[in-house]
GUNU-636427 format. One record per residue: x, y, z of N, C-alpha, C in turn. Coordinates in pm, whole numbers, plus 50000, padded with zeros to 5 digits. Each point is the difference from the previous one (the first is absolute). Example, Ala and Ser with C-alpha at 12.3 -4.5 7.8 and 13.67 -1.06 7.14 Angstrom:
2
- 51319/49431/50780/49911/50119/50000/50090/50120/50000 $
- 49965/50105/49928/50082/50119/50006/49923/50109/50073 $
END
This chain:
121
- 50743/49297/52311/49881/50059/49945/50016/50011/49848 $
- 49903/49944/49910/49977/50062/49892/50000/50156/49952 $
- 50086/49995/49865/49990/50123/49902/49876/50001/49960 $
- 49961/50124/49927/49902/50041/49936/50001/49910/49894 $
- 50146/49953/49928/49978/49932/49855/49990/49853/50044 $
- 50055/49970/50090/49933/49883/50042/49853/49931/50021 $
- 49928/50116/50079/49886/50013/50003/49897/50007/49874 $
- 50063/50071/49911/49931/50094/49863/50034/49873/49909 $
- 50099/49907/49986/50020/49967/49893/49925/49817/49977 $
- 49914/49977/50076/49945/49889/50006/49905/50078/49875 $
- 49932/50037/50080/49863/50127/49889/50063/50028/49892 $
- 50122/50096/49962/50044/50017/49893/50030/49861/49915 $
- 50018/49909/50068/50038/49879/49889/49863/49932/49947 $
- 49841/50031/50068/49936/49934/49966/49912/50126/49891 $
- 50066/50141/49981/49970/50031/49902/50071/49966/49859 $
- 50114/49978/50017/50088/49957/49920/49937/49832/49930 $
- 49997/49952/50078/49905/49856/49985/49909/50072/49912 $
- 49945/50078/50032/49849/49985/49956/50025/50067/49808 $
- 50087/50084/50030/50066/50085/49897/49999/49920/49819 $
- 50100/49880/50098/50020/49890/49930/49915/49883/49952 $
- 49891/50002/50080/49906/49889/49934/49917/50118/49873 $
- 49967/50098/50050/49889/50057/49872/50137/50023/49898 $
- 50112/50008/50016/50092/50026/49900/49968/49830/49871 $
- 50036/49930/50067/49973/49887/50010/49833/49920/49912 $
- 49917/50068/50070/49902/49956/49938/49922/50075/49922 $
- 50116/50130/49908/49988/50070/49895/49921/50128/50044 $
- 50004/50062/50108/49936/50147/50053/50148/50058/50053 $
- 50079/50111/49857/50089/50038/50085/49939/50140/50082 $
- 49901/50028/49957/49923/50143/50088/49983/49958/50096 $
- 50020/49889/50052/49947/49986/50114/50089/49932/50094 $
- 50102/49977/49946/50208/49946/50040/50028/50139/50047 $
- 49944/50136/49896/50076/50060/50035/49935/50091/50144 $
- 49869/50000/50011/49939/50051/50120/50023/49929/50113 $
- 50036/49844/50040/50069/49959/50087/50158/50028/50043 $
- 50071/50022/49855/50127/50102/50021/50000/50158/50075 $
- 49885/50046/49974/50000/50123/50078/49939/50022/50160 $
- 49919/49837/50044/49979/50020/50084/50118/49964/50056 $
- 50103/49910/49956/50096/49954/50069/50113/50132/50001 $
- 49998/50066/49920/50072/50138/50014/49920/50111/50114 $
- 49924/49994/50044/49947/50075/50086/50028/49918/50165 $
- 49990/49875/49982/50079/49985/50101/50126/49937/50072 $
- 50063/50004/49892/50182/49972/49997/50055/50156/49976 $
- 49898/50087/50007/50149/50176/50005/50036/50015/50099 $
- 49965/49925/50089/50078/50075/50108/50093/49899/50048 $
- 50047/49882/49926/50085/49955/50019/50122/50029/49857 $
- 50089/50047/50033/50094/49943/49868/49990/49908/49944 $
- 50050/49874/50036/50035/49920/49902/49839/49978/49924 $
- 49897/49997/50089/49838/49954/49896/49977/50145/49961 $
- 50059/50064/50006/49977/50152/49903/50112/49915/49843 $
- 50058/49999/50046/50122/49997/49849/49941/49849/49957 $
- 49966/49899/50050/49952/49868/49938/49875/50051/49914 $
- 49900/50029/50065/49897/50006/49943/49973/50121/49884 $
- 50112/50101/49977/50031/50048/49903/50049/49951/49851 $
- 50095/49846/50088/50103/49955/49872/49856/49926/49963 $
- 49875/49957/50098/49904/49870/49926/49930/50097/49938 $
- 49957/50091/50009/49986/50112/49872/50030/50070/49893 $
- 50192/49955/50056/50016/50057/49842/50014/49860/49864 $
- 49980/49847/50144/49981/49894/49869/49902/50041/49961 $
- 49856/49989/50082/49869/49999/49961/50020/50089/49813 $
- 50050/50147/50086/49991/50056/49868/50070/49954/49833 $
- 50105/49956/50055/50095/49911/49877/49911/49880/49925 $
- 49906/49913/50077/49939/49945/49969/49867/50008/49911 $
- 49966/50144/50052/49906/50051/49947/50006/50110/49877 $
- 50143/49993/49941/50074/50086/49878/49981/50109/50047 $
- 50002/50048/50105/49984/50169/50076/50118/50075/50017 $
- 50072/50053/49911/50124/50093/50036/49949/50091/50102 $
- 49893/50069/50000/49972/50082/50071/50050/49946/50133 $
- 49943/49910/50027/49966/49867/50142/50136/50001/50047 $
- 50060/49980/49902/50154/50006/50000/50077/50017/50061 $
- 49999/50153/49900/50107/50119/50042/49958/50051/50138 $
- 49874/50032/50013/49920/50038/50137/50042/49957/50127 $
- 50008/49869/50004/50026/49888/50086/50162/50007/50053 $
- 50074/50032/49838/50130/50017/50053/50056/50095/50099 $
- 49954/50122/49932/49976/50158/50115/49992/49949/50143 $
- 49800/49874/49975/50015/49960/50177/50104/49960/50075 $
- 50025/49909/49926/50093/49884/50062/50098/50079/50086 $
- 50048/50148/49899/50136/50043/50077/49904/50086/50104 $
- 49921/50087/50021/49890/50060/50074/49996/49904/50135 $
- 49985/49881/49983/49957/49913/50104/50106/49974/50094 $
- 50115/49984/49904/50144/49947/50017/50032/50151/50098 $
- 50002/50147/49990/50048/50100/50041/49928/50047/50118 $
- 49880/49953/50012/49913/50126/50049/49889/49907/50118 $
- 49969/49857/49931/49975/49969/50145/50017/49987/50153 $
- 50137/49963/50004/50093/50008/50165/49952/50181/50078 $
- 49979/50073/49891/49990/50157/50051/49848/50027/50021 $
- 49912/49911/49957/49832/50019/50048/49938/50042/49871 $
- 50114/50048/49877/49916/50140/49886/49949/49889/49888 $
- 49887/49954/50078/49914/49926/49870/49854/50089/50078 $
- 49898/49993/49830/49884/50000/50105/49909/49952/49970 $
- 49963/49984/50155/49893/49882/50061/49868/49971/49830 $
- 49983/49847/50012/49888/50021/49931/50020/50000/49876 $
- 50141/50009/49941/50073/49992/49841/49970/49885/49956 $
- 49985/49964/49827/49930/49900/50028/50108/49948/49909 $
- 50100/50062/49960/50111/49980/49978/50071/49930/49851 $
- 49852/50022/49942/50035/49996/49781/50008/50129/49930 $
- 50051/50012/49896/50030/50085/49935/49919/50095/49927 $
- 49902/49980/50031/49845/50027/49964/49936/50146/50119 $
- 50117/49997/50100/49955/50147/50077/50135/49988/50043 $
- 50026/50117/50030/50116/50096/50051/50073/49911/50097 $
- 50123/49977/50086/50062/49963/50078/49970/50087/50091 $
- 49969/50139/50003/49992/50072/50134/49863/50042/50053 $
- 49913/49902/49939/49867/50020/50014/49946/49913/50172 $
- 49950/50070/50087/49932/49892/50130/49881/50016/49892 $
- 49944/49856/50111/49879/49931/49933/49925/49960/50099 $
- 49849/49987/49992/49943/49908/50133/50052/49874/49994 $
- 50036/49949/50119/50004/49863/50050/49911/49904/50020 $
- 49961/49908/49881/49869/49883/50048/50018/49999/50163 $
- 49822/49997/50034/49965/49970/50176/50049/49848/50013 $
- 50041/49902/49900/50057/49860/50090/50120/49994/49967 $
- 50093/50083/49908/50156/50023/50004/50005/50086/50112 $
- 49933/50088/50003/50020/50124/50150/50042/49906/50135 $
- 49909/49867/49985/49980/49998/50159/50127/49874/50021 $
- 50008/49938/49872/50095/49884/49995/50150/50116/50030 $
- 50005/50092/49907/50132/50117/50069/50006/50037/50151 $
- 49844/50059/50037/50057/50045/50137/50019/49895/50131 $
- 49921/49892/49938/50034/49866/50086/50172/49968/50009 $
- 50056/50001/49865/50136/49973/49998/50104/50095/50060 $
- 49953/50124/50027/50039/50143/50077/49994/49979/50116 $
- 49860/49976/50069/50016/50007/50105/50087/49903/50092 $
- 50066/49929/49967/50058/49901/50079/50138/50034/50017 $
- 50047/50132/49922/50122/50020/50019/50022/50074/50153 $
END
């Protein structure tokens, strides 16, 4: 039987895809809102919790953002410590731009692509 990140990470890679073309075809506002959907649904896996942190803290390097940065770095270890234990919350959209301990609503077609990948466990 499939993992959750197994399940989750087809979707997470085609936000990442997508991340990368508007990066690409000069919209990083809009690289970086595919980064957060892909952070909303890689937290509940480790390793796409800590990846999609490090493609945020390029995004931000790229984008001369210390803020983006330093922020990102905090995540990275946040993601690295605290995912395996459940203490993320739901709905984070996971830039430096709101709190790390903030829940958030969950888009209704990330919601259902998550609880689809849930329920099979």
């Amino acid at each position: 039987m499939k993992s959750y990140y197994e399940r989750i990470k087809p979707h997470w890679e085609l936000e990442v895809a997508a991340a990368t073309r508007a990066e690409s075809n000069g919209d990083p506002y809009l690289a970086f809102r595919h980064l957060e959907r892909a952070h909303i649904l890689g937290q509940n896996s480790t390793w796409l919790h800590i990846q999609t942190h490090i493609l945020m803290m390029r995004w931000g390097w790229r984008q001369s953002s210390s803020r983006e940065v330093t922020g990102q770095l905090f995540r990275i270890f946040g993601a690295a410590t605290k995912t395996a234990f459940g203490l993320i919350p739901a709905g984070n959209t996971g830039g430096s731009n709101v709190s790390p301990f903030r829940r958030m609503p969950v888009p209704r077609d990330l919601q259902t692509l998550m609880s689809a990948a849930r329920s099979a466990d």
